[in-house]
N, C-alpha and C positions, 0 to 999 in steps of 0.2 A: 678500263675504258667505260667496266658500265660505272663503277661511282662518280665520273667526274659527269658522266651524260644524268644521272640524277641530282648531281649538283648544278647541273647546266637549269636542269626544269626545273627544281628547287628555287634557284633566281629568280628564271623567269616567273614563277607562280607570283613570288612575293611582289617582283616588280610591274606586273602587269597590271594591278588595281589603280600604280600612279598613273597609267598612260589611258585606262578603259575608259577612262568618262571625264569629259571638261568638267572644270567648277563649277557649280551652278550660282546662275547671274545673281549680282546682289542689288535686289529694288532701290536699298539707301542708299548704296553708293551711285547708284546710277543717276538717281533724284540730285544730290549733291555733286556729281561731275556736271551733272546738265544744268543746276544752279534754280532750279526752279519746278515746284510742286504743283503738277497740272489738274485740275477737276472740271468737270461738266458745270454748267450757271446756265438757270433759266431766267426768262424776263418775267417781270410781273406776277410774281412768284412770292411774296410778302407773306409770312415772316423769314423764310427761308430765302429767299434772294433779291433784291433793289437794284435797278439798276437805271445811276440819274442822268439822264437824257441829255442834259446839257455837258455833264463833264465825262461822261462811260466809268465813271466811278461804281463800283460793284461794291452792297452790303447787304447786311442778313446776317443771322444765325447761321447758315453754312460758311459762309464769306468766315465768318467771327472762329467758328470752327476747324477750318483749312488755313487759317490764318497763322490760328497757333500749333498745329501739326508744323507748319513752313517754319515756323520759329526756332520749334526744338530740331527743325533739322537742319535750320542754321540758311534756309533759300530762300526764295521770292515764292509768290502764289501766283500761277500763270492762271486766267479762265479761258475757255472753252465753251465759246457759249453754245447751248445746245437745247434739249426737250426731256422733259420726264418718260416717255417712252424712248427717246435713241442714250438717254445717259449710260444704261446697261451695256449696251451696244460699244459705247464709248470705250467703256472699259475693257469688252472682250478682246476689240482692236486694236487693243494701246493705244487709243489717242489722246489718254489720259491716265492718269497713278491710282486714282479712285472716286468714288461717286457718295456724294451724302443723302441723308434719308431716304435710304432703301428696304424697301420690305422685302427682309431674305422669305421666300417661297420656296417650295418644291420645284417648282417652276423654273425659275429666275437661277436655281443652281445647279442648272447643267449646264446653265453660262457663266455664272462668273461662283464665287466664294466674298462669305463675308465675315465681317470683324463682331466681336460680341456689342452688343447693344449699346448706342450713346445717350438713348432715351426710350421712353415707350410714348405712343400715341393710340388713342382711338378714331375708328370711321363711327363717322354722324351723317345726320342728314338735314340741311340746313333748308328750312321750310317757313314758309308763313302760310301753311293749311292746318288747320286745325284737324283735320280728320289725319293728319299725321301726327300730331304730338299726342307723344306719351306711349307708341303703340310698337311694337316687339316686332324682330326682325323679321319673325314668322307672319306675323300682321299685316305687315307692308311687302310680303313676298305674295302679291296678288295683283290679276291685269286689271283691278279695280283702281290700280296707281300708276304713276306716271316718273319716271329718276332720271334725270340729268348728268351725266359723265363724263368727263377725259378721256379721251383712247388713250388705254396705255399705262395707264397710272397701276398704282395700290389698290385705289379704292374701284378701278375699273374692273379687276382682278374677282375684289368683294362682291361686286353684283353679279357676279357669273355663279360665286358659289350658296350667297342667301338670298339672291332677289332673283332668281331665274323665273320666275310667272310673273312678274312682272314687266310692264311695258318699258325697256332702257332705252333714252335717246343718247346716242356715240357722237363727240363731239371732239375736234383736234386739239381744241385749246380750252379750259378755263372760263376764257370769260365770253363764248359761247353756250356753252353750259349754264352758265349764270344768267345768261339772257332766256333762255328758255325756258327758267326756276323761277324770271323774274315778271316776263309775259306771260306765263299761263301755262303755258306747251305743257312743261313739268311741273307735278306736284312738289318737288323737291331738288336740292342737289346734295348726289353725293361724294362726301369727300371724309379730308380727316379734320380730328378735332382743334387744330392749330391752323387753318386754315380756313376750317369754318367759322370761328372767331373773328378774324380778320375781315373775311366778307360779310359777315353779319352786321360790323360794326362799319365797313366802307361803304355795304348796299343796304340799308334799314327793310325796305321793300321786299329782299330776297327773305327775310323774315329771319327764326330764330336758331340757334344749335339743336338740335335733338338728340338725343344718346338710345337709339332704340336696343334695349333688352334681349338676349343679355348684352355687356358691354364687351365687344372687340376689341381686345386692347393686344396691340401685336409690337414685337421690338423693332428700332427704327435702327438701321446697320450702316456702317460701311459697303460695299460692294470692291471688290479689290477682283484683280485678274487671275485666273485657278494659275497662271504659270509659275506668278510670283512666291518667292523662296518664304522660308517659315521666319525667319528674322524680321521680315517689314508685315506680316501678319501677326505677330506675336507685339510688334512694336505700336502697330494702329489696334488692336484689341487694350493693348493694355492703356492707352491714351484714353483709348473708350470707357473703358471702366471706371477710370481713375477719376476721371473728370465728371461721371454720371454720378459715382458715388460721393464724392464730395460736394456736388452741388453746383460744379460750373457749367455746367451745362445750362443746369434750371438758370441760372444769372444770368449766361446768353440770352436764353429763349424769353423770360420778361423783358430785356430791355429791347429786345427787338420787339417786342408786343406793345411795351409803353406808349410808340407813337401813334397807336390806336386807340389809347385807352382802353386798353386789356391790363387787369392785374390779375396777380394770384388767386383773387376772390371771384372773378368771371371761370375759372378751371371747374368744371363738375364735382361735384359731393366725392371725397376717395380717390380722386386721383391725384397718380404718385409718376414724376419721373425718371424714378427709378427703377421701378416694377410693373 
């Protein structure tokens, strides 16, 4: 009686690992039963997002980016239009697969998890003051200055941690900020350096790029939801690599610049999108 009672728990030991824990969910397949790849899209958001008023046609570098993710996974590209502060948010709640151009923080990852780098960018300070250019991060971390920002952003983040003596105006959107950089309020605005391009070259008036010393240069991620399984983290990591290291990326990122007349040669001295 007792061998067949040790062969009873013997069973059960081995057979209890099938029944102790469901499978855990699979992001690709989910993505591909639901037929469509969701992401957060901001408005007016150039080069990173377009979106044309007359047709709700969405483009950009992220667009161009999620596009070909959707490809290789054989769906559609669903958007989700949203904000660069609620995009994080987006992902924590599933109300989206994942977020582009994200700056993974200490911060930012006790909410979500992200993919290895699809580029690097730096924060600038886009100014038409001369008692700003040329002058180091420590320089301009004084209430003798005046910054203009996004709640919410990257570069909102940056002034909390190199500009805190300085005077920061908090603004919900962009081109708030830009009004303020561009009347007087602020000496500058800041942002990153693919962005500030863009405005420089749409608002002459807000003035020029600045790259204050040293140069912050931080990787631009995925953001993906911490629940999701290691198969579609390992899948958008490696997408990210693949395509940073070979260069398609950088291909996205000029021809979304082109219709500003941005090329390779407006990019500051040494930088590289892949490093």
């Amino acid at each position: 009686m007792l061998k067949n009672l040790i062969k009873v728990l013997g069973l059960a030991a081995i057979a209890a690992p099938l029944f102790a824990a469901p499978a855990a969910a699979d992001t690709i397949d989910d993505i591909r039963t639901r037929g469509a790849l969701r992401i957060p899209a901001i408005v007016n958001e150039a080069p990173y997002f377009s979106k044309d008023p007359r047709t709700n046609e969405w483009s950009g570098l992220v667009i161009d980016m999620a596009t070909d993710i959707a490809k290789a996974l054989s769906v559609e590209l669903e958007i989700v239009e949203s904000t660069w502060g609620n995009s994080i948010l987006d992902v924590q709640s599933g109300k989206v697969d994942m977020a582009f151009a994200a700056t993974a923080t200490a911060e930012r990852s006790l909410a979500v998890t992200f993919s290895d780098p699809t580029y690097y960018n730096s924060f600038v300070i886009i100014s038409a003051s001369e008692k700003v250019d040329g002058k180091s991060w420590a320089e301009l971390n004084s209430p003798d200055y005046t910054f203009a920002v996004d709640i919410g952003s990257s570069q909102d983040l940056i002034t909390y941690k190199f500009l805190p003596n300085a005077n920061i105006l908090r603004f919900q959107t962009r081109d708030e900020a830009i009004v303020a950089a561009t009347t007087g309020k602020a000496d500058g605005l800041v942002n990153t350096l693919f962005n500030g391009l863009v405005m420089s070259k749409r608002t002459p008036a807000l003035g020029k790029v600045n790259v204050p010393t040293p140069t912050l240069s931080t990787p631009s991620s995925i953001a993906l939801n911490y629940s999701t399984d290691e198969r579609w983290k390992t899948f958008v990591s490696t997408w990210a690599n693949y395509n940073r290291r070979i260069g398609n990326v950088q291909t996205m990122f000029l021809e979304n610049l082109a219709p500003f007349g941005i090329t390779a040669a407006d990019l500051p001295s040494g930088y590289s999108f892949s490093e």
